[in-house]
C-alpha positions in Angstrom: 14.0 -23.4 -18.6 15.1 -21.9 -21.5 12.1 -23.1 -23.6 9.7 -21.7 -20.6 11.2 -18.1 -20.8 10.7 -17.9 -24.7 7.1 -19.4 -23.7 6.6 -16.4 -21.1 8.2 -14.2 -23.6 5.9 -14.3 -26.4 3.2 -14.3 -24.5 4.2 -11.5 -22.5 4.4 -9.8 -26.3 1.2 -11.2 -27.5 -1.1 -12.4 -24.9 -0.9 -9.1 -22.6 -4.3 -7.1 -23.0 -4.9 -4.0 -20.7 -7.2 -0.9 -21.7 -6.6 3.0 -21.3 -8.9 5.6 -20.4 -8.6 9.2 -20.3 -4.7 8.4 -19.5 -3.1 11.5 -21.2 -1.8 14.1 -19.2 -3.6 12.7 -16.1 -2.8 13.9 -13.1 -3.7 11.2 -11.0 -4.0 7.3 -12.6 -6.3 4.7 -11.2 -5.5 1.3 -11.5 -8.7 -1.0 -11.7 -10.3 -4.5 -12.9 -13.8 -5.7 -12.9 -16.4 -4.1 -11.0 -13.7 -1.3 -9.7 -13.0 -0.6 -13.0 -16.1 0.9 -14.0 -16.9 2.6 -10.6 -13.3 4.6 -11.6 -15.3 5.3 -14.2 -18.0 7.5 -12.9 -14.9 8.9 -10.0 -13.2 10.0 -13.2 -15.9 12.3 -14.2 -16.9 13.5 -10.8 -13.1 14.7 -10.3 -13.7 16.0 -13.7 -15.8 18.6 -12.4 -13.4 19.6 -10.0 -10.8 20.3 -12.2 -8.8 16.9 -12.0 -7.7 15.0 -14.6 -7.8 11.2 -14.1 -7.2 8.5 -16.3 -7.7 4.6 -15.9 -5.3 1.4 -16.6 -7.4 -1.4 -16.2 -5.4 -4.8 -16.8 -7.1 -7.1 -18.6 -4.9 -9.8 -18.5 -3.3 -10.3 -15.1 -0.9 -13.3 -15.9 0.7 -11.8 -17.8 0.4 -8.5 -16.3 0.7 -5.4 -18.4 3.6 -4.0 -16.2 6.0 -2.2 -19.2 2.5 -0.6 -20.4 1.5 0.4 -16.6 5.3 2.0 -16.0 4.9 4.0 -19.3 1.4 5.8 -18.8 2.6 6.3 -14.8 5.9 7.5 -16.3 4.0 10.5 -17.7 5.4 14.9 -16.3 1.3 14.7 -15.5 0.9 12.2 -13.2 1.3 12.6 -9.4 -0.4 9.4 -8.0 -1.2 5.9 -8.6 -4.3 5.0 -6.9 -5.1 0.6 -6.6 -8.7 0.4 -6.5 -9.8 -3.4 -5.7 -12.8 -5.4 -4.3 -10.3 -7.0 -2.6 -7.8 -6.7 0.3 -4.9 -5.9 -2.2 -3.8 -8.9 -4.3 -2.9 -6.6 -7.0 -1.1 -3.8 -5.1 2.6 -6.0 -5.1 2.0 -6.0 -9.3 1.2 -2.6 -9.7 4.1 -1.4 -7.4 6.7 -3.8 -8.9 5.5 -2.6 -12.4 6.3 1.0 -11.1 9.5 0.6 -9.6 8.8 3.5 -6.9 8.5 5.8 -10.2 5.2 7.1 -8.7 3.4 6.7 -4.8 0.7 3.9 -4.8 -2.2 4.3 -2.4 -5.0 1.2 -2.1 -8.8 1.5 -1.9 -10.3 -1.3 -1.5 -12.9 -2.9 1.0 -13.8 -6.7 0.9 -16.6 -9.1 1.9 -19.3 -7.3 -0.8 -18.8 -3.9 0.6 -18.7 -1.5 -2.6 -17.1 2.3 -2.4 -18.7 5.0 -4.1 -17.6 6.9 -6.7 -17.2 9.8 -4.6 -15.2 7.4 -1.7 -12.7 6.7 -4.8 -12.9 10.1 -6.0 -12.1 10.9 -2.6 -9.4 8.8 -2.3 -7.7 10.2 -5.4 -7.8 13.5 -4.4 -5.8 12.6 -0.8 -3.3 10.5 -3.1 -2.6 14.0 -5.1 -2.9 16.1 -1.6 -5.9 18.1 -2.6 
């Protein structure tokens, strides 16, 4: 066991991969992968000209998952909301609250079975996680 954790350990140190985007002073954080991910994209600059400031943690590695990195951009005075975007029912939503540790509310978009939101259905879904 003791082996293992050392394992999980250094891989948590060297294996974890995640990228940010527009994450400083955000006001409301998307958490995407995949397809999501760059849908957030084009939400991001739609809110943009609304006067929002989004940003975007997109694990790349989900085993192990980027949680301390998560924790630390959510952490931020700015940010209000954590929004899960998935093409999925929500497999992700238990790793991005645990990563949290309630620091922050976490709301889910996501719609399965090759339905794909909008940008404006995420951006939309942002903007009710911030209460605008």
């Amino acid at each position: 066991n003791e082996r293992l954790a050392a394992k999980y350990k250094a891989m948590e140190e060297n294996e974890t991969r995640y990228e940010e985007v527009n994450t400083k002073d955000c006001e409301v954080l998307f958490v995407a992968y995949g397809t999501p991910s760059r849908i957030t994209k084009a939400a991001i600059k739609l809110l943009e000209k609304e006067g929002i400031k989004a940003g975007l943690f997109r694990p790349i590695t989900l085993w192990p998952y980027p949680s301390k990195q998560l924790k630390a951009v959510a952490s931020q005075d700015s940010v209000k909301a954590v929004v899960d975007f998935e093409l999925s029912m929500g497999q992700m939503i238990d790793d991005v609250k645990i990563a949290l540790e309630g620091c922050r509310p976490v709301s889910f978009v996501g719609k399965a079975g090759g339905v794909v939101p909008t940008p404006a259905e995420v951006a939309a879904a942002a903007k009710a996680a911030i209460g605008r």
